[in-house]
C-alpha positions in Angstrom: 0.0 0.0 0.0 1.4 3.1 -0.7 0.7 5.7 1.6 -0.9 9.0 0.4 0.9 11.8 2.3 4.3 10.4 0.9 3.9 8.9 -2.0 6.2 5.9 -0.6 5.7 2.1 0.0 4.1 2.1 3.1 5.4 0.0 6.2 2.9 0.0 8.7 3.7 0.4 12.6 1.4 -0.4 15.4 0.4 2.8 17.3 1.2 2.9 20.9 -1.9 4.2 22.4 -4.6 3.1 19.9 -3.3 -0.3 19.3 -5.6 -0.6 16.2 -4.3 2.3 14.6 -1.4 2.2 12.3 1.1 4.9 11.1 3.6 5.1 7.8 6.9 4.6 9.0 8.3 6.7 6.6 6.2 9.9 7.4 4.2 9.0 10.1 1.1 9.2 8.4 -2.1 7.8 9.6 -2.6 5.0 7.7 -5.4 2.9 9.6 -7.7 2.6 12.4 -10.7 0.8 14.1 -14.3 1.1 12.7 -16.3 3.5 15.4 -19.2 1.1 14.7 -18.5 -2.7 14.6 -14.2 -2.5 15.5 -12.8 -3.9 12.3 -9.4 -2.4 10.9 -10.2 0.3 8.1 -7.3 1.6 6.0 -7.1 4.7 4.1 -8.0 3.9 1.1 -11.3 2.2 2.4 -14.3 4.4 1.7 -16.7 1.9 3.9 -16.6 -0.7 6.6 -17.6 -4.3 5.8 -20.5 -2.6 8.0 -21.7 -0.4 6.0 -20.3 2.5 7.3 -18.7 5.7 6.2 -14.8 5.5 7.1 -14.0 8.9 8.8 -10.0 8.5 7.8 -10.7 7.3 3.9 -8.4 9.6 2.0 -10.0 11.4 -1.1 -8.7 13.4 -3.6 -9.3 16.9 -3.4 -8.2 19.5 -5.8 -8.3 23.1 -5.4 -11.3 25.0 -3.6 -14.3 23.0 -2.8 -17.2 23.6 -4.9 -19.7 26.0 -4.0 -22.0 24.4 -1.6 -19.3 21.7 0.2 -17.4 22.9 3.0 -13.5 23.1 3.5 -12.5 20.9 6.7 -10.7 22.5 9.0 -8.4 21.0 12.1 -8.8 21.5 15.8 -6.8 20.9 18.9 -9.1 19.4 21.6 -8.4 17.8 25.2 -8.1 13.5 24.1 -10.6 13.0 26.4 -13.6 15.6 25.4 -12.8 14.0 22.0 -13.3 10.6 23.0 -16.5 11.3 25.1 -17.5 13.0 21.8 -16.7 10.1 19.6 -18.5 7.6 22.1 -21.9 10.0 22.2 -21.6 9.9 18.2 -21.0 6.6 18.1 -24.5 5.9 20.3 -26.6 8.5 18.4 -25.3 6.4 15.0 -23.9 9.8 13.9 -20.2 10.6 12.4 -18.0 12.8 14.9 -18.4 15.8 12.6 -21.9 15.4 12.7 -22.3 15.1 16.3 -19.6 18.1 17.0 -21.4 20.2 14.6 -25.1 20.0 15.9 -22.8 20.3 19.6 -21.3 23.2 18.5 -24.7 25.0 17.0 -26.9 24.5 19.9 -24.1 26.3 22.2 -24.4 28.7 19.7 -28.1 29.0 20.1 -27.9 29.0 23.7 -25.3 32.1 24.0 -27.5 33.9 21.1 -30.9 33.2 23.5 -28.9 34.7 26.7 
């Protein structure tokens, strides 16, 4: 498998804390992880589970600006812990992280606006 930040053959080491996640030795890169739903591996280039389910981590190609109407993704630092309590609500409600952070983030948003 080659991995898609470097371009190179990728040899895949066992993460230390996520034991199902795997990184490209060569760049660090992460390459694979668990399904949030059933707990199968998923690489990167899997767009679904055996499951059925959307891999969060499959990496697609994307060229230039997104289109009018799609989003850009952005990144975020956030405590590992608030993220996994996040990804474990998510995972309950049969939502994506995104998903979940996003209806989070616009109901706080509500809230302040109502005060």
């Amino acid at each position: 498998m080659k991995c898609p930040s470097c371009g190179e053959e990728a040899i895949l080491i066992r993460g230390t804390h996520e034991p199902d996640d795997f990184f490209c030795m060569k760049c660090g890169s992460k390459l694979a992880t668990k399904c949030m739903w059933c707990g199968k591996r998923l690489l990167v280039n899997q767009d679904f589970c055996d499951c059925g389910k959307e891999n969060p981590i499959a990496v697609r190609p994307e060229v230039g600006r997104p289109d009018k109407g799609k989003k850009a993704k952005t990144s975020i630092r956030i405590d590992s812990d608030i993220l996994q309590q996040a990804r474990d609500a998510a995972v309950a409600q049969e939502k994506t992280l995104g998903q979940w952070l996003e209806e989070a983030i616009q109901e706080r948003i509500e809230r302040e606006q109502d005060r």
